[in-house]
C-alpha positions as CSV (number, residue, x, y, z in Angstrom):
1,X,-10.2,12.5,10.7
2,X,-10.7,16.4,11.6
3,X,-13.0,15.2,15.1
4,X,-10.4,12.4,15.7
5,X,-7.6,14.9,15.4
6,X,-9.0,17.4,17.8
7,X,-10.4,15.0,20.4
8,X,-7.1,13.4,20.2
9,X,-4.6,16.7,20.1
10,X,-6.7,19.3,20.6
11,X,-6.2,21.0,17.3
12,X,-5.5,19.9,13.7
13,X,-1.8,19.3,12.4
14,X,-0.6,20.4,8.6
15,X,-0.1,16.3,8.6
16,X,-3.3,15.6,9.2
17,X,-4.8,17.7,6.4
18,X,-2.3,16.2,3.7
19,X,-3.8,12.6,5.0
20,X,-7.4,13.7,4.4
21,X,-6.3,15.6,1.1
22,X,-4.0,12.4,0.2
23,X,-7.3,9.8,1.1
24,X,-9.6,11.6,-1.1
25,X,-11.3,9.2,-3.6
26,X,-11.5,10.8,-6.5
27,X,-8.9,12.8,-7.6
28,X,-7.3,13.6,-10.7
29,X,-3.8,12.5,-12.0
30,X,-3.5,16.4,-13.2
31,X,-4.5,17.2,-9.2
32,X,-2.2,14.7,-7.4
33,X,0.7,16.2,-9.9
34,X,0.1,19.4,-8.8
35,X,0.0,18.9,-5.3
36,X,3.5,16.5,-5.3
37,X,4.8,19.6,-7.3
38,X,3.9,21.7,-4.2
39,X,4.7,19.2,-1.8
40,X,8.9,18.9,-3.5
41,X,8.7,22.7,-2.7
42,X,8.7,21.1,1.1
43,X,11.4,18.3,0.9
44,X,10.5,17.4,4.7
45,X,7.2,17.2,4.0
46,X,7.3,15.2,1.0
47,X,9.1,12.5,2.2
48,X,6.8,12.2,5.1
49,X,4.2,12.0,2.4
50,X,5.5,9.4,0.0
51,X,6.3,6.9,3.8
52,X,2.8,7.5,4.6
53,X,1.1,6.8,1.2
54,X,3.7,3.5,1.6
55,X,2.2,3.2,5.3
56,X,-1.2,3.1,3.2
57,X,-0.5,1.1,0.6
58,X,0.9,-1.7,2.8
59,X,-2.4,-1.4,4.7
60,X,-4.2,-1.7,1.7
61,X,-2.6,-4.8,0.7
62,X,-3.0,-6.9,3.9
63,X,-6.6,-5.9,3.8
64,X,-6.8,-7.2,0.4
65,X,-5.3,-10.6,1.7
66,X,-8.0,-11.0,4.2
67,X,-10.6,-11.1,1.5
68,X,-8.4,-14.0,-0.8
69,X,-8.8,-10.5,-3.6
């Protein structure tokens, strides 16, 4: 995501670091609660958040379909 980002743009965005933080695979309940306790400190940012992980989900979930899961 950090190449694709500077190719793109030509430098990395606060977004994109919350995407590769937000599409880790393994991270704690304790960890996400603590970073969504940041992120409320950012009300912009948060809701930005919370429509991307929807953006995600949805993604997810049309993936899912193509493999009759």
């Amino acid at each position: 995501m950090t190449y694709l980002s500077v190719i793109t743009n030509g430098k990395v965005e606060q977004s994109d670091l919350i995407r590769m933080f937000s599409l880790q695979e393994k991270l704690s309940a304790k960890l996400i609660e603590k970073y969504n306790t940041i992120l409320k400190n950012y009300p912009e940012i948060y809701k930005h958040q919370v429509d991307y992980m929807k953006k995600v989900r949805k993604n997810l979930e049309d993936l899912l379909e193509m493999y009759d899961a």
